[in-house]
N, CA, C and O of each residue as an XYZ file, in Angstrom:
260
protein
N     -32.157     -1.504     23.484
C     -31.465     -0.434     24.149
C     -32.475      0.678     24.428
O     -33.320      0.867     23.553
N     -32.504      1.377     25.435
C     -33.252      2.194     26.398
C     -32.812      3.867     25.877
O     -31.824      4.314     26.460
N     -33.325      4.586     25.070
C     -32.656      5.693     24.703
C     -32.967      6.727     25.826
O     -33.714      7.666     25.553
N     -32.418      6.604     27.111
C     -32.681      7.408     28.144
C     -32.042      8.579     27.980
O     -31.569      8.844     26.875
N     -31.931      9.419     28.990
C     -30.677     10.395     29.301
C     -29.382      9.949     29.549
O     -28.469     10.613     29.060
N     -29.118      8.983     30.194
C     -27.984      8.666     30.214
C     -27.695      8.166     28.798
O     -27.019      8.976     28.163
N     -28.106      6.760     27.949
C     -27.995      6.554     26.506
C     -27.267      7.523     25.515
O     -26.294      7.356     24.780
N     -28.084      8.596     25.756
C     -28.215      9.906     24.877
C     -26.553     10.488     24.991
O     -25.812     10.732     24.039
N     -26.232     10.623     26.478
C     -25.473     11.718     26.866
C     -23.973     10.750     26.326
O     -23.224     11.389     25.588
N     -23.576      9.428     26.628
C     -22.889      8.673     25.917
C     -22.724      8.433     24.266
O     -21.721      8.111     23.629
N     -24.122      8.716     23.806
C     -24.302      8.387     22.277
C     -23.287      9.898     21.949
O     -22.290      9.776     21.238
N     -23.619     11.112     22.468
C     -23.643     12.360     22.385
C     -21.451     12.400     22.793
O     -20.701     13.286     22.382
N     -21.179     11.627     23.335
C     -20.068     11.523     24.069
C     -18.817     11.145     23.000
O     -17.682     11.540     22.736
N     -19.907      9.979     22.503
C     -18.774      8.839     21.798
C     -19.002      8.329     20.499
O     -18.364      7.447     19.924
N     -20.126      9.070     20.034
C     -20.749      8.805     18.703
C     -19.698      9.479     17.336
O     -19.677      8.942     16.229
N     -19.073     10.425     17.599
C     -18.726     11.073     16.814
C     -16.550     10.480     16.643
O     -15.685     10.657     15.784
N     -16.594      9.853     17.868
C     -14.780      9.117     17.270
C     -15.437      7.690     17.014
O     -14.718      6.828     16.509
N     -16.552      7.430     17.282
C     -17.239      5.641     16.593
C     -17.343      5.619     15.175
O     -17.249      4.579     14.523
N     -17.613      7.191     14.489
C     -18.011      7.207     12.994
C     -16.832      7.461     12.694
O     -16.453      7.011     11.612
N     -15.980      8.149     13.412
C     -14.527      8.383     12.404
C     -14.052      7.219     12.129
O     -13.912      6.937     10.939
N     -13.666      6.203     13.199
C     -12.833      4.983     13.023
C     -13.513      4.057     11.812
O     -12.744      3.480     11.042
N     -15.060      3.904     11.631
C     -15.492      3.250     11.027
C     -15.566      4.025      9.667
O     -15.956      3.334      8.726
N     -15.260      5.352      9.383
C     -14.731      5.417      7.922
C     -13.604      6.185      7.861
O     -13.442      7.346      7.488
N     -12.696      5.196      8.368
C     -11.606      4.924      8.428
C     -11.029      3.654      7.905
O     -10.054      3.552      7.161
N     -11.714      2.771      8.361
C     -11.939      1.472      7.967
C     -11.602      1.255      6.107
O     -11.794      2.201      5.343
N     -11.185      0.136      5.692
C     -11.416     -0.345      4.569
C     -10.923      1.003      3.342
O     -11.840      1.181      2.540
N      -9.797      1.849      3.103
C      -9.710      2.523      2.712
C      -9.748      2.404      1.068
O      -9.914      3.256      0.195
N      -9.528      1.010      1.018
C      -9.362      0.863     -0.474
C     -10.515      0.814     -0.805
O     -10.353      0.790     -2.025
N     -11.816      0.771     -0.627
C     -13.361      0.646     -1.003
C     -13.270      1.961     -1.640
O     -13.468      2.308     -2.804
N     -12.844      2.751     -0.360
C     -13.230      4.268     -0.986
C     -12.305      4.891     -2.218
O     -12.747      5.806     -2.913
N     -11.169      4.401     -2.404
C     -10.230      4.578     -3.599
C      -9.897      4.466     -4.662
O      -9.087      4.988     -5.428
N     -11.187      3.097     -4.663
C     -11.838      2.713     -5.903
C     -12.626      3.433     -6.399
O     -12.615      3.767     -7.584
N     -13.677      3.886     -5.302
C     -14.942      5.291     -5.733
C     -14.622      6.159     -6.075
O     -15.045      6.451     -7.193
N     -13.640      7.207     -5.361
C     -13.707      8.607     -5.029
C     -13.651      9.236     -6.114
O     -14.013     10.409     -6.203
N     -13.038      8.324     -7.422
C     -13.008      9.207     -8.847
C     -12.460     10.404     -8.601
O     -12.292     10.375     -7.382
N     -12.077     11.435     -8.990
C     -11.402     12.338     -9.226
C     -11.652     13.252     -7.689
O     -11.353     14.446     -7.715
N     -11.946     12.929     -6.988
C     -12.352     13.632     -5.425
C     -11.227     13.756     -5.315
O     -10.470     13.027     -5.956
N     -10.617     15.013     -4.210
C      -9.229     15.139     -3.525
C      -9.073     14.458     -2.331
O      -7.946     14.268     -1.876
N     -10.185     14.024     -1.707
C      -9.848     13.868     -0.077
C      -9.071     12.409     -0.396
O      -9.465     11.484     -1.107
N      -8.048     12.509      0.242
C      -7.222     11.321      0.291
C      -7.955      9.769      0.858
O      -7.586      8.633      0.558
N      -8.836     10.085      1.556
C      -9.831      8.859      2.879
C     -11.327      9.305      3.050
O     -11.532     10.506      3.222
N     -12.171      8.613      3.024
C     -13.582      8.979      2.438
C     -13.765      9.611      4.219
O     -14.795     10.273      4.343
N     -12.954      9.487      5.481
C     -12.603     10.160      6.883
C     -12.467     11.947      6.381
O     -13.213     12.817      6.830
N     -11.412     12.183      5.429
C     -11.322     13.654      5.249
C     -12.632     13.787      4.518
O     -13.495     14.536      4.978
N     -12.872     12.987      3.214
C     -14.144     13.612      2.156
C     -15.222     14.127      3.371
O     -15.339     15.341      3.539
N     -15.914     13.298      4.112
C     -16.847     13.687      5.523
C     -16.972     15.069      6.006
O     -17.923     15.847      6.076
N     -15.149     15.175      6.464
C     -15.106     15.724      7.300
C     -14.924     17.333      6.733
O     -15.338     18.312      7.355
N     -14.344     17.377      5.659
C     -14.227     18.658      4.719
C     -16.155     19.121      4.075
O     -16.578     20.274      3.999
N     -16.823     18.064      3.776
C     -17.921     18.161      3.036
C     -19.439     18.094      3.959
O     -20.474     18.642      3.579
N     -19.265     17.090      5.574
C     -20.231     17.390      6.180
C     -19.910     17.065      7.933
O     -20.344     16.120      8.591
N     -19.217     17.932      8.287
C     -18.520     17.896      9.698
C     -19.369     18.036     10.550
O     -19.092     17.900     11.741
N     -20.960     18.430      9.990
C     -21.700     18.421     11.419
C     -22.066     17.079     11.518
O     -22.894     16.863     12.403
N     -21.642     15.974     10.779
C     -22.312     14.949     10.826
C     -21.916     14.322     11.986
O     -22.703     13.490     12.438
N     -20.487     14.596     12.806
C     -20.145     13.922     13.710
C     -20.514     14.874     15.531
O     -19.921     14.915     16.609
N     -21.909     15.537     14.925
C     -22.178     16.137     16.400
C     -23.819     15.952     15.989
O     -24.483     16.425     15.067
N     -24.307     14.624     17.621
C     -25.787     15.194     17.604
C     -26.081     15.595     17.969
O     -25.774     15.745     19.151
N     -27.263     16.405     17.232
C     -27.979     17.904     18.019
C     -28.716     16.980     18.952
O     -29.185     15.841     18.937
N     -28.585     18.126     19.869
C     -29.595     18.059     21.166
C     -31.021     18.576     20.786
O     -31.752     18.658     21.773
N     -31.758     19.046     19.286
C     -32.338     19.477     19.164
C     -33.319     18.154     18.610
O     -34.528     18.385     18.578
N     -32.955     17.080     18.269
C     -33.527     16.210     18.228
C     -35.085     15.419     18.732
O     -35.295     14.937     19.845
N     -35.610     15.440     18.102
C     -36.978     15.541     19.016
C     -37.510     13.755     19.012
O     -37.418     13.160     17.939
N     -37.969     13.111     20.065
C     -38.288     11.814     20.237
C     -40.651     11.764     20.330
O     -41.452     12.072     21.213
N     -40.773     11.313     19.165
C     -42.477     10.984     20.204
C     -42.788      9.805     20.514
O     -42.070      9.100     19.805
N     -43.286      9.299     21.008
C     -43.825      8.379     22.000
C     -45.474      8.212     21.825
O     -46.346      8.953     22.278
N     -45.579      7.366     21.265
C     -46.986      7.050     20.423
C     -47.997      6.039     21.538
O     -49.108      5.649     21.180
């Protein structure tokens, strides 16, 4: 895959409901873990504990060797 501008602007588009659904997924994995955690779905633990995770910065820097 070609990480162009276009790539980017899609990754940038659709990256962030691709990670929700996928921990979303399999809830009982996380129910076994969470030990005394409140978030009901390891989807809220994320999203209460690191919400920028579902936005990439544009600040991102690529080199080309």
């Amino acid at each position: 895959m070609v990480r162009g501008p276009d790539m980017m602007a899609l990754a940038r588009a659709r990256g962030g409901d691709v990670l929700r659904q996928t921990l979303a997924e399999r809830p009982d994995e996380y129910l076994a873990a969470r030990g005394n955690d409140p978030a009901k779905t390891l989807l809220d633990f994320v999203e209460n504990n690191r919400p920028e995770i579902f936005t990439i910065s544009r600040r991102v820097s690529c080199q080309i060797s």
